[in-house]
N, C-alpha and C positions, 0 to 999 in steps of 0.2 A: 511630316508632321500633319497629324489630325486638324480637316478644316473646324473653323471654333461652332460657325453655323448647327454641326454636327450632333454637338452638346444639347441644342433647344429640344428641352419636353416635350417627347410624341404628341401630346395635348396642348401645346404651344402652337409646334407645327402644325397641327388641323387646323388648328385655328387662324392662323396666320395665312392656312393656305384657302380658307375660305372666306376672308377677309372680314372674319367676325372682331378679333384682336382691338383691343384699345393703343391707345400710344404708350402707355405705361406699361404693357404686354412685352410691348416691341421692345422698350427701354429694358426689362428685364430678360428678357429672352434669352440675352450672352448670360444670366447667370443661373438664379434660381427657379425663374419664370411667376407667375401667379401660384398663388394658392389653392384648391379644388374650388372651395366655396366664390372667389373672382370669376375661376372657370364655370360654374355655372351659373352665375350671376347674369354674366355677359352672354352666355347661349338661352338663359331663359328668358333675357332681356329683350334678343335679338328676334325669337319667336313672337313674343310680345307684340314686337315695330311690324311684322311680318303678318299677323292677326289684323292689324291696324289699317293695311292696308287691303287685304282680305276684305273687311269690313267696311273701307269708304266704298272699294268696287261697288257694291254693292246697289248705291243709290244710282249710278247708273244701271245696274242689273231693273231698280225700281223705278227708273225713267222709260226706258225702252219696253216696260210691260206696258204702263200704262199708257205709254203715245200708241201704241201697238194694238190694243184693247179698245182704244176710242176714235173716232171718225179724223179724219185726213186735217178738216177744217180747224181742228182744236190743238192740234200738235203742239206748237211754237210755246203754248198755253202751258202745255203740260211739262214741258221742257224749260221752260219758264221758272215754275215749280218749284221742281224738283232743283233746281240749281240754287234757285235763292233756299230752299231747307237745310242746304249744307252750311251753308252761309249763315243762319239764325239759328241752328243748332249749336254748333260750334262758339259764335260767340255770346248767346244765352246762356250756355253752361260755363263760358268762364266767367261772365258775368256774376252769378248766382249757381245755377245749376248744379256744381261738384260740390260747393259747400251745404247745400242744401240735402243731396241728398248722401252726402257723407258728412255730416255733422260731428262726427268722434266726440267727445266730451259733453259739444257744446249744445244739447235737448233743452229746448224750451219748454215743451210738454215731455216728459220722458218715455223714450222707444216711440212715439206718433210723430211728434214735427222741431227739427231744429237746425243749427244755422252758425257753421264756424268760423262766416265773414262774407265778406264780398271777394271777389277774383280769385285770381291762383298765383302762389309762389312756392316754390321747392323748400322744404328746410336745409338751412345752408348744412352742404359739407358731406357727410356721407350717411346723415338723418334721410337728405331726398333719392342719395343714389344707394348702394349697396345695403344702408341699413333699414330701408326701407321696403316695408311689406318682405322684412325676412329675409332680403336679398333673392328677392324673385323678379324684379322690375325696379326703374325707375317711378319716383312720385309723378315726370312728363308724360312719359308711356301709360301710368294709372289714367292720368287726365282725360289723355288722346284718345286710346281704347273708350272709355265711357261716355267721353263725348259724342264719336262716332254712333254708339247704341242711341243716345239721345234725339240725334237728328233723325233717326229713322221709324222712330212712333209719330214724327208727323208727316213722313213720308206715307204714311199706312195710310192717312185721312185723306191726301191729294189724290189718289186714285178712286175712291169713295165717291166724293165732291165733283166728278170729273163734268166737264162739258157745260156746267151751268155755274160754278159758283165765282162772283168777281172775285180778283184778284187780289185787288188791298185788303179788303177783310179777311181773304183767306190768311195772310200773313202777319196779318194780326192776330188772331187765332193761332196761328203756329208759334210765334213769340211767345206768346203768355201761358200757351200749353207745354212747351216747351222746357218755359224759363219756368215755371210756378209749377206745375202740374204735376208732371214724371219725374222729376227731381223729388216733389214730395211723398209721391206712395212708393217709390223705388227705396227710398230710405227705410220706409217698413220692414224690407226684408234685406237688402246689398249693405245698407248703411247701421244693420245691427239696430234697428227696431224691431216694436214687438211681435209680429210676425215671425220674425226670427228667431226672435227667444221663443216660441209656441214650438218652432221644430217643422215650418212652412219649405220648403225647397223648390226652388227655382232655378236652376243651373245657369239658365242662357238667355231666361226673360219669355218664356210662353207668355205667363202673365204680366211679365215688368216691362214686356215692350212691346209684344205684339199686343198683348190683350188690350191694352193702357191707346194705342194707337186705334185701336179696335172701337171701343169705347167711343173717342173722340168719332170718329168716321161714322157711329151708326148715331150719333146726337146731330150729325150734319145732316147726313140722309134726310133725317127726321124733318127736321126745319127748312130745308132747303125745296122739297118734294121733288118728284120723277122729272125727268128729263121729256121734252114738248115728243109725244110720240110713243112713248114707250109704254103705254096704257091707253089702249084703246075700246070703246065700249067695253069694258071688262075685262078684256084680253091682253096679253102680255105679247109685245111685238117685240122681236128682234133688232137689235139696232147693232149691225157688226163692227168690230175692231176693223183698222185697212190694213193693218199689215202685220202677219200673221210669219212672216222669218223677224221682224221685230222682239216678236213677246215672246219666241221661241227663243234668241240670243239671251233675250233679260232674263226670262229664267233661269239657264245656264249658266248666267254670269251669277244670280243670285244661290246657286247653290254651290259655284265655284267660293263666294262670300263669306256662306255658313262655314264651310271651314273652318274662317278667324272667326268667325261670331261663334260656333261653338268649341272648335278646337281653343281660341283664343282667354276664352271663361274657365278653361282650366290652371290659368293663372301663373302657370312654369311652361318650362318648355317637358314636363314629364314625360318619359318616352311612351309608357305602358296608358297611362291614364290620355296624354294627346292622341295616341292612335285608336286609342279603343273609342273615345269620342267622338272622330271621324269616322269610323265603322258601323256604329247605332245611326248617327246624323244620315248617310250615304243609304245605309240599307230601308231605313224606315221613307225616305225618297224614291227610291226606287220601286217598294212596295206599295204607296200612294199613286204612283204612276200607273201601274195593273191594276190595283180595286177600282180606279177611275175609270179607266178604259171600258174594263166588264161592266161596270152600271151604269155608262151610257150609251155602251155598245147592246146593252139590252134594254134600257129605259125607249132610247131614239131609233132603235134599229141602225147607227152609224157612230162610229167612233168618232167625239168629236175633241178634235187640237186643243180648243182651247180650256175644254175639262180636265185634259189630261196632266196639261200643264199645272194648270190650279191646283188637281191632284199630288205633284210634283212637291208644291210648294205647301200645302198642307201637311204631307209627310213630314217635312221639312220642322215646319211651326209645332208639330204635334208632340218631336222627338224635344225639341228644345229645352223643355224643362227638365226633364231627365235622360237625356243621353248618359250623361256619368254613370246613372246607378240603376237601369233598369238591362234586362238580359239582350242577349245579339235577338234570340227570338220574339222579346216581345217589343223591342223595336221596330221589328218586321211587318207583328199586328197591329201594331201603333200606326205606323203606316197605311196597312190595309184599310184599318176601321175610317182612318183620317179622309181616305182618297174616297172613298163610297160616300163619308158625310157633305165630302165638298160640293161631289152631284146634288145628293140630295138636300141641303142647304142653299143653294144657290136656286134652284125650282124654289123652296120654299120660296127665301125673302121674296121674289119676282111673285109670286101667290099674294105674297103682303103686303103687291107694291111698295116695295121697298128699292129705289132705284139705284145698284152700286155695279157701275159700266164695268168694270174689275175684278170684281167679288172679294176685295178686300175685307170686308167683314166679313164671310165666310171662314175665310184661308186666316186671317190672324187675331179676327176674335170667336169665330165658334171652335176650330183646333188650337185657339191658343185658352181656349178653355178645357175643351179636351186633356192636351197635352201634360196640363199640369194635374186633374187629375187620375190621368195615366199614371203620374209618380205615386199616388197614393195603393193602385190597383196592383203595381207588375213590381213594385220595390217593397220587401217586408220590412225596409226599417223607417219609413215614413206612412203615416196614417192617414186617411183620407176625408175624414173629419177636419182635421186641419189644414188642408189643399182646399178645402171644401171652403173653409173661409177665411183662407186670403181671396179665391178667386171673389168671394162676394162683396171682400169689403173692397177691394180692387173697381169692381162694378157698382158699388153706392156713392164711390166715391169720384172716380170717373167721369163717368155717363151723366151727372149733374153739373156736374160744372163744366163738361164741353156742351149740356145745353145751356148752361147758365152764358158761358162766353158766346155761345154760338148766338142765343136769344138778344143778350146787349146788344151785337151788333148787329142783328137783323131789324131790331128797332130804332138803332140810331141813323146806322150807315145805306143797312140793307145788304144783302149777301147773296142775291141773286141778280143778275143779267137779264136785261130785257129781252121781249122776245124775240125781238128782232135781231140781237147780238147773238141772242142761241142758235137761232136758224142759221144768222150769215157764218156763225163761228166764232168763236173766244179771240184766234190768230188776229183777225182783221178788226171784232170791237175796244178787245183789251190789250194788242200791240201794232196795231196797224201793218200789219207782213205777214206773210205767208209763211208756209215750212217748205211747201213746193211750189216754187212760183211761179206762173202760167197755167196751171192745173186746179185753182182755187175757183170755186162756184157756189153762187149763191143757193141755195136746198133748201126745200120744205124738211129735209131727212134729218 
């Protein structure tokens, strides 16, 4: 006699053998098993949780740059940071943040600003799990996914800030931009505002997250000014990153990330549509990586690391908005164009005294303005009139109210460090410990 095991649906057994399967899977398995549409409910669900996690790496990816990026003495600072943004992303957006900037119904101004309550709860029953979003995810995995992209627009601004800004006000600043801010113009275009009814496209957030993070960071620049040193008589001094296999791993982690950030925006586990997204993502990286190299390998006479990298990660920011729907070759130039502007942006701001230890506003807001539009330029069925202004109203709207928040608290609280805190280092003023202990030294540097 036939074992019964036997009988389970070829697509039962994968399933079961890759431990994707529900308990109800398992319950059914001796008979009929699931239904196609279960079956991929639960493997686009599972890519989903998968993207998720893809995506938290990530703020590590964006710790290890920027302690890597800036002097030995700030480390603890920067790690500091980036830890507590996990932490005020995550619970700002269930606070407010997901109803904010998915409002369904509920527009106060319609398609500009609205607001379907406070927190999060699933609709009971199979509203939050299979009949929801189509049966492509659960309403949790909506959550989680989005929340993730949230905490890391104010990840952009922590590297910006770096080496001189206190600490409390920075996190103040990250709450309220967080909780108020990207939740609101992100609903212009993810949350089915008017953006989106224009025919604006954004796949994976050039402009909804990088740009928006971008924004914030060069309104701090602004207010905050350069770092003690870093302009002198005129001149633009060097002030090096100390550890340089550091911002090499965080990059790698960060584009190991884009993955879920941009395989993850394609919202199923689609085979054709997720692969082809990581193929544009991967290649336009790789091609920012060589325009970089050659223009500062010809700019400097010497290939430098930490351009290339930047390079790297510009391709990255530039493909974002259109990965889905622009060709394998013009991801490539997408790429190229991105990694040549990162040199040449970066000399600029520094021209502008403009002081960003990182080049964060380079890398995700001049390529994440680029990149979106790219969509209008390499895709014929989006026009570039309307790329044109989302990115600007994205930029009116932005950029004044992180100086707006930036200015309150520089008038209240104040938002810079003494200077004697900058010289000894952020680690020892604003946590009293080191990052390496016994090697910590007081610098004019």
């Amino acid at each position: 006699m036939k074992m019964k095991w036997l009988k389970i649906p070829a697509r039962v057994a994968v399933a079961l053998a890759l431990g994707i399967a529900s308990p109800a899977w398992a319950q059914e398995a001796a008979g009929e098993g699931p239904t196609a549409a279960e079956a991929m409910f639960t493997v686009n669900n599972t890519w989903m949780m998968v993207s998720i996690f893809l995506v938290f790496i990530m703020h590590l990816g964006f710790a290890t740059v920027e302690t890597g990026l800036t002097r030995a003495k700030n480390t603890v600072n920067i790690l500091f940071k980036n830890t507590a943004i996990v932490s005020i992303g995550l619970l700002t957006y269930t606070l407010i943040g997901f109803n904010l900037m998915y409002p369904g119904d509920s527009w106060l101004i319609p398609g500009f600003l609205g607001l379907s309550g406070l927190g999060v709860g699933a609709p009971e029953g199979a509203a939050g799990l299979i009949d929801y979003a189509g049966g492509a995810y659960t309403y949790w995995t909506d959550f989680l996914f989005q929340a993730m992209f949230a905490a890391t627009a104010a990840t952009i601004v922590s590297g910006a800030v770096a080496e001189r800004i206190k600490l409390g006000p920075f996190l103040i600043f990250c709450a309220i931009y967080v909780a108020l801010v990207y939740p609101f113009v992100g609903s212009w275009v993810w949350g089915g505002g008017w953006l989106s009814e224009m025919g604006f496209h954004d796949f994976a957030g050039s402009t909804l997250v990088h740009s928006v993070g971008g924004w914030g960071a060069l309104a701090g620049i602004l207010l905050l000014g350069a770092r003690k040193g870093k302009y002198v008589n005129g001149k633009t001094r060097a002030i090096m990153g100390h550890n340089m296999p550091l911002v090499t791993i965080g990059v790698f982690l960060l584009w190991l990330g884009w993955f879920g950030f941009n395989g993850g925006s394609v919202l199923s586990a689609d085979p054709g549509a997720v692969s082809y997204v990581l193929v544009t993502t991967s290649l336009s990286a790789a091609a920012g990586i060589m325009s970089s190299m050659a223009t500062t390998w010809i700019i400097h006479k010497k290939p430098d690391l930490t351009m290339v990298l930047n390079g790297s990660l510009a391709g990255l920011v530039g493909i974002t908005a259109g990965a889905d729907v622009v060709s394998v070759n013009a991801a490539i130039l997408i790429g190229l164009i991105c990694g040549v502007v990162a040199v040449l942006s970066v000399m600029g701001f520094d021209r502008l005294k403009l002081d960003d230890p990182v080049g964060a506003t380079t890398v995700h807001l001049v390529c994440g303005i680029l990149g979106t539009l790219f969509v209008g330029i390499f895709s014929s069925d989006f026009k570039i009139s309307i790329q044109l202004i989302g990115i600007l109203a994205y930029g009116a709207v932005c950029f004044p109210l992180a100086l707006l928040i930036f200015g309150v608290l520089k008038a209240t609280v104040g938002i810079r460090v003494s200077e004697k805190e900058e010289l000894q280092g952020l680690d020892i003023g604003e946590h009293g410990m080191e990052a390496y202990s016994g090697f910590q030294i007081f610098t004019n540097s």
